[in-house]
C-alpha positions in Angstrom: -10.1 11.5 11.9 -9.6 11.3 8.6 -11.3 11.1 5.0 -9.2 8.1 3.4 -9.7 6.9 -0.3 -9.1 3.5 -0.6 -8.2 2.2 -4.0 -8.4 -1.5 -4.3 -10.6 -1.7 -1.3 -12.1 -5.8 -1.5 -8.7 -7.0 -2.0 -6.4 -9.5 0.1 -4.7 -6.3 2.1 -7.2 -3.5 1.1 -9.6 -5.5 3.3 -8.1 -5.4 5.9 -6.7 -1.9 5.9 -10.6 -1.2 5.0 -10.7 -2.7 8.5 -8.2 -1.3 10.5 -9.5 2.4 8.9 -13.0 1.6 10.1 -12.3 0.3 13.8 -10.4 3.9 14.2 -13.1 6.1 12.8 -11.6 7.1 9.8 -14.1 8.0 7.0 -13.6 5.7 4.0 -14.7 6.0 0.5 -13.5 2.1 -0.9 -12.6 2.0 -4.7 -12.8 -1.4 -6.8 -14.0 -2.8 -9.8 -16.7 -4.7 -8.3 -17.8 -2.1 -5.4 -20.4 -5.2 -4.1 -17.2 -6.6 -3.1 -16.2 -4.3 -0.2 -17.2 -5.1 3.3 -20.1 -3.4 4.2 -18.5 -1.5 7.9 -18.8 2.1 9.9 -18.4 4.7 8.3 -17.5 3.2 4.6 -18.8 4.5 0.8 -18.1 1.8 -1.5 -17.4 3.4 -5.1 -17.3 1.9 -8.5 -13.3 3.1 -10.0 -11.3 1.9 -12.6 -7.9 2.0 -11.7 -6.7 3.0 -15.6 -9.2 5.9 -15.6 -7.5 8.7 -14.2 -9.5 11.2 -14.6 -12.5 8.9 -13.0 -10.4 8.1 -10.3 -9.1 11.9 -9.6 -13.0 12.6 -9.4 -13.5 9.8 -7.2 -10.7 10.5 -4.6 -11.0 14.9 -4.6 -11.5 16.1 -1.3 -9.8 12.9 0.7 -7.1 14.0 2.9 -5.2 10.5 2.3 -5.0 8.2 -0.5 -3.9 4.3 -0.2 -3.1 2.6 -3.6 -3.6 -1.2 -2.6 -3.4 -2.9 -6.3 -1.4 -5.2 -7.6 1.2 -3.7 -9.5 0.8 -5.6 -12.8 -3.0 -5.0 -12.8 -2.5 -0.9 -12.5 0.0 1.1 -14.0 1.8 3.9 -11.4 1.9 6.2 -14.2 -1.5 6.5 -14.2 -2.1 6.2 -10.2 0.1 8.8 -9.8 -1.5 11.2 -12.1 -4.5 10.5 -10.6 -3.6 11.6 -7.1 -2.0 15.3 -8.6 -5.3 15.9 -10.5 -7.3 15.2 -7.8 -5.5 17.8 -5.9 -5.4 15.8 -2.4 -1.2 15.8 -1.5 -0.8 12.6 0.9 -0.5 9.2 -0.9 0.2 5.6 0.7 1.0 2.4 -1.7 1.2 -1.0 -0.3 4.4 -2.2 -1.6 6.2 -5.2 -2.4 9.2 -7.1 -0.7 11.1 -7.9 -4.1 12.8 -4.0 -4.0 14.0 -4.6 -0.3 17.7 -5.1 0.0 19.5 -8.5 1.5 22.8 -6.9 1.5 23.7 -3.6 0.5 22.8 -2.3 -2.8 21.6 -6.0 -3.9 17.7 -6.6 -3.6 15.6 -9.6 -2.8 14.1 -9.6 -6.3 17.9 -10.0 -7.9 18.4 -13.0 -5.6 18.5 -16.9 -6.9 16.2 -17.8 -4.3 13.3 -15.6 -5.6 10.1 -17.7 -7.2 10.3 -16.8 -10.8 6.3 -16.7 -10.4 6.5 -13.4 -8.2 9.2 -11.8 -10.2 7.5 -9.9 -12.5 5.1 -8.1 -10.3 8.0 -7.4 -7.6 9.9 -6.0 -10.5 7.3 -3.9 -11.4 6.6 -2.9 -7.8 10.2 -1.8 -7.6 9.7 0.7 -11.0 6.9 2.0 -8.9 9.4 2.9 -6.1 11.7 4.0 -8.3 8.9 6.0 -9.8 7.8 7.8 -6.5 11.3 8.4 -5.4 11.5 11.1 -8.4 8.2 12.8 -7.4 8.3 16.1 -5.6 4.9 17.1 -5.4 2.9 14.2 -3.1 3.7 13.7 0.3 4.2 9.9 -0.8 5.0 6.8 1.1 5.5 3.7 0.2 5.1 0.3 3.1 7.1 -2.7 2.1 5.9 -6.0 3.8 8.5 -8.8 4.4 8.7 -11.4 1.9 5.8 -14.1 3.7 2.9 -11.5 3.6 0.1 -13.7 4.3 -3.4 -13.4 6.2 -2.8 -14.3 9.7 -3.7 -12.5 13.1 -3.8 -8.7 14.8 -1.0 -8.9 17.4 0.2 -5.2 17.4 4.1 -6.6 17.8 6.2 -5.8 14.9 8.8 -4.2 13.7 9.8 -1.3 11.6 12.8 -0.9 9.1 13.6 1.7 6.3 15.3 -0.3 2.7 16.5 -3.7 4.2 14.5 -6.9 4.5 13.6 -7.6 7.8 14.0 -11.5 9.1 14.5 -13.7 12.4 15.3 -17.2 12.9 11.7 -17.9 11.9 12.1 -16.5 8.5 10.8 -12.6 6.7 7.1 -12.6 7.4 4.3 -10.3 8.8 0.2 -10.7 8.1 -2.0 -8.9 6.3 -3.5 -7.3 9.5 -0.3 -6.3 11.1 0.4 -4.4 8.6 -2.4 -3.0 8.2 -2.4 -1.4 11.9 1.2 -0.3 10.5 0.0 1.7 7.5 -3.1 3.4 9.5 -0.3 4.8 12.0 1.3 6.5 9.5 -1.6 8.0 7.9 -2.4 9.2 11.9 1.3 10.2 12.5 3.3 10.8 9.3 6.7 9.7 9.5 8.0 8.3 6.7 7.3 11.1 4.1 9.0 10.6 1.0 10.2 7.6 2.7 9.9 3.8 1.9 9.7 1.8 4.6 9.0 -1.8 6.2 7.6 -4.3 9.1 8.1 -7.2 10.0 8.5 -9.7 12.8 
């Protein structure tokens, strides 16, 4: 099992990866502003972190074997996440992602298309910097999980599927719920294989 730090731990998806790390007997040390926020489970430390402190947040996340960024990107800065993560010396580092960075054809994203809601384009846009951000680092084993462009609460089915840079989609559209992907980001913490990698899920 592993010792997880979980930054952004009572939010929309860091709840339910809080979840998912819980139900496999990972040991989890949850990170948000408001600490009486995060769920109270098995094997869970809720922490008090500020998420433009880095040095705060390196003390906070020292001596984890994993840690999962779950912020919004226009509330955090990956600067600062990332120097973070070095200082506190621990190597492996998971951020939820965004869909806007994914490509719809080759070389042209989702974010660059008409169809995307002007409302989410600043924080995909920002998400993508991040990607373009951890792509230059050498010294993290980083990876960074993409959801599908509908990434919305919904139900643990386990059935999904995996893709590296492209959106994934079906006749019934580019979605997958908070919880599936959850289950998807815990796998990789249990067997790394996307190191260095981006990657996404989907239906």
């Amino acid at each position: 099992m592993a010792k997880v730090a979980l930054i952004g731990a009572s939010g929309a998806v860091g709840s339910r990866l809080l979840k998912e790390l819980s139900d496999r007997g990972h040991t989890v040390t949850g990170i948000a502003r408001s600490p009486e926020k995060i769920a109270a489970l098995p094997g869970v430390t809720a922490r008090k972190g500020d998420v433009f402190d880095p040095r705060g947040l390196a003390d906070l996340i020292r001596g984890h074997d994993v840690v999962i960024s779950s912020v919004h990107f226009l509330d955090s800065d990956p600067d600062t996440l990332i120097a973070a993560v070095r200082a506190s010396g621990v190597k492996r580092y998971l951020v939820v992602g965004g869909a806007g960075s994914l490509e719809v054809a080759p070389g042209k994203r989702l974010v660059d298309t008409p169809e995307f809601p002007a409302i989410y384009k600043a924080e995909a846009q920002k998400g993508a910097d991040f990607l373009g951000k951890l792509r230059a680092v050498t010294d993290l084993d980083w990876t960074l999980l993409s959801p599908s462009a509908m990434f919305v609460p919904g139900e643990r089915t386990g059935k999904f599927r995996l893709g590296k840079d492209m959106l994934l989609a079906s006749d019934k559209g580019s979605s997958i719920s908070f919880e599936d992907y959850a289950i998807v980001m815990v796998d990789e913490i249990e067997k790394p294989a996307h190191v260095r990698q981006r990657f996404t899920v989907g239906y």
